[in-house]
N, C-alpha and C positions, 0 to 999 in steps of 0.2 A: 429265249434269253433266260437263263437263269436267276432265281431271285435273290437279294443277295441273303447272305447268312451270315450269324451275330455267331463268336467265339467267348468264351471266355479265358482269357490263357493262364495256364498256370506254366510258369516257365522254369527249367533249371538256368540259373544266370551264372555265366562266368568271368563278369567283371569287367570282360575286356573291349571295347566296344570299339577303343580307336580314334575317336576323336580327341580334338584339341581345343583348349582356351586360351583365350589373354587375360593373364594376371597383373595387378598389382603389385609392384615390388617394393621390400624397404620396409620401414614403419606404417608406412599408409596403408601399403597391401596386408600386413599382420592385424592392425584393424580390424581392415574391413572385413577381413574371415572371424574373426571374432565376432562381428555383429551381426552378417549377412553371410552365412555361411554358406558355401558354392554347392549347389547343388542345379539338377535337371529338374526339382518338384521332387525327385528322389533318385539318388546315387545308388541304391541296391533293390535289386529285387527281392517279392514275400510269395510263399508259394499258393497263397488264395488271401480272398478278403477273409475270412472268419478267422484265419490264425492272424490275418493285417490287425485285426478290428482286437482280437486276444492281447497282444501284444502294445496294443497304444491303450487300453484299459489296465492293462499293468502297470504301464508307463505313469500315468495319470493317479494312479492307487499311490505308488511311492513315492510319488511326488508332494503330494497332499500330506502324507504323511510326515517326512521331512521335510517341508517348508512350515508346517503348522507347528511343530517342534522348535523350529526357528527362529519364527514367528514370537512364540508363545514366550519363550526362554528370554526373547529380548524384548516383551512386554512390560515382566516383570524386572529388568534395570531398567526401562523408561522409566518408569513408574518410582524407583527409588532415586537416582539421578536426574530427573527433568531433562535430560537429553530432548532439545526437539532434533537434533540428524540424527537421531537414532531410533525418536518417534517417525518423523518424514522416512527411515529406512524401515520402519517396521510396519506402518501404513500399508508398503509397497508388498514387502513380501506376504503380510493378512492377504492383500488379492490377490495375488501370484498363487496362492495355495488356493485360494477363491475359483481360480479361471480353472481347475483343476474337474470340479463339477460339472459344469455344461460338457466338457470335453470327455468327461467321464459319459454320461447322458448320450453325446453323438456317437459316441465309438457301438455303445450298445444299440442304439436304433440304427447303426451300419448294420448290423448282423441281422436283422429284418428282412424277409423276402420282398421283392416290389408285390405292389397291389393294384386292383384293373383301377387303381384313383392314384394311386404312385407309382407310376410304370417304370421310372428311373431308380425307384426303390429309396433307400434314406440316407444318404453316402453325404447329401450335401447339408446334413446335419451339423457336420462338421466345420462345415463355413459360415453357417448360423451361429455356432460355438465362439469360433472366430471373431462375431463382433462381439459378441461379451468382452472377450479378453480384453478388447479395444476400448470399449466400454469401462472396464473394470481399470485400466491403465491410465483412463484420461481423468477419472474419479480421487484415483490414488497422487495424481500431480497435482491438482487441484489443490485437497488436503494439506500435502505435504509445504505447497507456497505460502497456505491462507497460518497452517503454523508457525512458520517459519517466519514470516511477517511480523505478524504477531511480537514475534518474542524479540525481534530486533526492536521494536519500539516500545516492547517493558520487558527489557534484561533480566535473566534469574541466574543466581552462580550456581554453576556446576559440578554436580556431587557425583561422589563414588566414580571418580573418569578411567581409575584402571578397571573398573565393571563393563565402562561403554566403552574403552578400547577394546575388551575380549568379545564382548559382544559382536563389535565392526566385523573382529575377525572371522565370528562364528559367521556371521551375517553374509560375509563373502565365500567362505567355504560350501555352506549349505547348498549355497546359491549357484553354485561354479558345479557344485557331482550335478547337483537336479539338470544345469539347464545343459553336459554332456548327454546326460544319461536322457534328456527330452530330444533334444537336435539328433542324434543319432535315431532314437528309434521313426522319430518320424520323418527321418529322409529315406530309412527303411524300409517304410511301408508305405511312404508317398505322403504325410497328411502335412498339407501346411498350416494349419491351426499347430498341430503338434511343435513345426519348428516352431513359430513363429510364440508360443508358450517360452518354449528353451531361450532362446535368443530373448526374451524378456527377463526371463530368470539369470541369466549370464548378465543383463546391465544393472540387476538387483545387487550383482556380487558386486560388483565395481562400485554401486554406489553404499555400499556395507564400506566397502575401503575408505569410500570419503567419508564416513563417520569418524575413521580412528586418523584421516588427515586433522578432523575436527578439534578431536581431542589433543591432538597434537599439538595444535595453534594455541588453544587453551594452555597445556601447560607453558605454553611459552611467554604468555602474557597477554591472550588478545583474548577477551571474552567472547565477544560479538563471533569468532572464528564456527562456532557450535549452530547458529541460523544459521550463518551465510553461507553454510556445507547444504542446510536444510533448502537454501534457495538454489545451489547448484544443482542438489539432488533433483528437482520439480522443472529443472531445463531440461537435465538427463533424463527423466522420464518423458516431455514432451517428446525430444526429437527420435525416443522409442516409438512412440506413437505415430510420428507421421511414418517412419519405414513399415511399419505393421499395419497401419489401416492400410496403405498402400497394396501389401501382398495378400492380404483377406480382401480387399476390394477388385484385386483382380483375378481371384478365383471367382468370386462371385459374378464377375464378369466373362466368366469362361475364356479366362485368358490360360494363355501356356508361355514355357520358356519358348525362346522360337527358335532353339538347338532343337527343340524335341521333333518342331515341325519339320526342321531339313533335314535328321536323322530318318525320320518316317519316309517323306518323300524319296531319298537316296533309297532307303530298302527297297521303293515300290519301285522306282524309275529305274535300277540297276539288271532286273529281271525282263531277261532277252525277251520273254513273251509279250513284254507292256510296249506298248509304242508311248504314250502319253498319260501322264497322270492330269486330269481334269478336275476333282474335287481332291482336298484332302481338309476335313476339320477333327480338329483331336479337343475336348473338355476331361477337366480333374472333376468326375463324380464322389466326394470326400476324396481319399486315399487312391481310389482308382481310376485308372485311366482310362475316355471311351475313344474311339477312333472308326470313324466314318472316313470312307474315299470312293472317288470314282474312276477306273481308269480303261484308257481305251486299249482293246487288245487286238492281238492277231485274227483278223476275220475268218481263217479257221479254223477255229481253237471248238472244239465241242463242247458240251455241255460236262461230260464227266474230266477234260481235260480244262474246264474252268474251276472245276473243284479242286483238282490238282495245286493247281497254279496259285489260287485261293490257301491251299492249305501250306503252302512252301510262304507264302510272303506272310503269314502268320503267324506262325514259325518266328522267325528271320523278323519281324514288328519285336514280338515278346523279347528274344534278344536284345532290341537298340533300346526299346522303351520298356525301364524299370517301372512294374504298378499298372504294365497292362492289363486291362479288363477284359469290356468289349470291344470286338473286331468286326466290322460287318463292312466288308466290301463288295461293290454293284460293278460290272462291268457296262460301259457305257452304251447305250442303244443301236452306236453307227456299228458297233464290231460287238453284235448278239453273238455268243458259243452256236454254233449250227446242233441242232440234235444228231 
């Protein structure tokens, strides 16, 4: 029997893979792709980790950059206007530019070789990254409530409001390129820290919006409108928080989409040589994907024609799974390759 053998696949991908979903239609389904954007763990393939790991350090670099700008810019009207929605919105985007760091941090120790004490290497850095975020998000709701609070029960009028309306707006702008320009690269390259950064930064813009609702209400006569945005905001941060801890909790759980598993299985089970697929487990090592199987084949398949056969359905993996890594298939004991 031959033993089995790890691949690394670098794949040209062509997008086209063929399978199908059920969508949301309407308002609800526009939603929810705004928040939860559909992906397999990753809709495009990258042609190795080291250009994956290049490219979500990019990502992470101008991100920081542009949100700390943002940030910054709407510190100083906090600071002249007493805006608390616009403190509670600038709280949020300070961390968003914050979660920026560790994620910067994992992408670089992805590029690390493994070691005889890291054999898996350091890919799940990234999911370590991950609870920061979660961390840094449950931190920023907190803040944004306990101010917010606050100022309903000693009122302060609100100054400079065409500053904290342009502000809202910057606040949502900034907010809206970073969390494109985040969600794409990391369904890219597979990292779900990466989305799950984006899809944070996309509910920053929305709550930058409710700022200039704030202002809004303000000029119309309701003071109190300027917290009660601030308390909205620190809802809309919570129910960020449970959809995120959720998808970094089940990485760290070596969980997968389970499209990806019956895409896998159908590659293996379709190949006239397999009679039966007996194992198949697939884990997101950060950005890339490992893929273990076992399956039982034609009892007289040899040893150079298990290589074969091995090398066709690996192949044919790296096509349906974007972010494939390692490949290492064992052919099952009852049906050894004969020498």
């Amino acid at each position: 029997m031959p033993a089995p053998h790890n691949h690394t696949h670098s794949q040209e991908h062509d997008g086209a893979h063929g399978h199908s979903h059920s969508h949301k239609g309407g308002f609800a389904g526009f939603i929810a792709h705004l928040f939860v954007p559909h992906s397999h763990d990753a809709s495009d393939s990258i042609d190795d980790a080291l250009e994956a790991s290049t490219q979500g350090i990019r990502a992470v670099k101008i991100s920081l950059i542009a949100l700390g700008a943002t940030a910054l810019l709407q510190g100083v009207i906090v600071a002249l206007s007493g805006s608390i929605a616009l403190l509670a919105d600038t709280i949020h985007n300070f961390s968003d530019a914050l979660t920026a760091i560790p994620l910067w941090i994992a992408f670089s120790l992805s590029r690390r070789a493994a070691t005889p004490r890291y054999t898996w290497g350091f890919g799940r850095a990234e999911d370590l990254a991950g609870l920061f975020i979660v961390a840094m998000i449950a931190l920023s709701a907190v803040l944004a409530a306990v101010e917010s609070v606050h100022r309903l029960l000693e009122p302060r009028p609100l100054e400079y409001t065409g500053w904290v309306f342009a502000a809202g707006l910057l606040g949502f702008a900034g907010n809206e390129l970073v969390a494109i320009y985040r969600i794409r690269t990391g369904r890219r390259i597979g990292s779900a820290a990466l989305v799950a950064d984006g899809v944070h930064a996309r509910t920053d813009g929305f709550t930058s919006l409710a700022v200039v609702l704030g202002v809004v209400g303000v000029w119309l006569g309701f003071p109190w409108a300027d917290p009660a945005i601030g308390i909205l905001i620190s809802l809309a941060i919570v129910v960020l928080l449970i959809g995120t801890a959720r998808d970094v909790g089940r990485r760290l759980l070596d969980g997968v989409d389970p499209d990806l598993t019956r895409r896998a299985r159908d590659v293996l089970a379709h190949d006239s040589r397999v009679i039966a697929v007996d194992v198949l487990r697939l884990r997101w090592n950060g950005h890339r994907l490992t893929l273990q199987a076992t399956v039982t084949t034609s009892g007289d398949l040899s040893v150079d024609e298990f290589h074969s056969l091995e090398h066709d359905l690996t192949h044919r993996l790296g096509h349906a799974l974007p972010g494939l890594g390692d490949c290492a298939l064992t052919p099952q004991p009852g049906s050894a390759a004969r020498a």
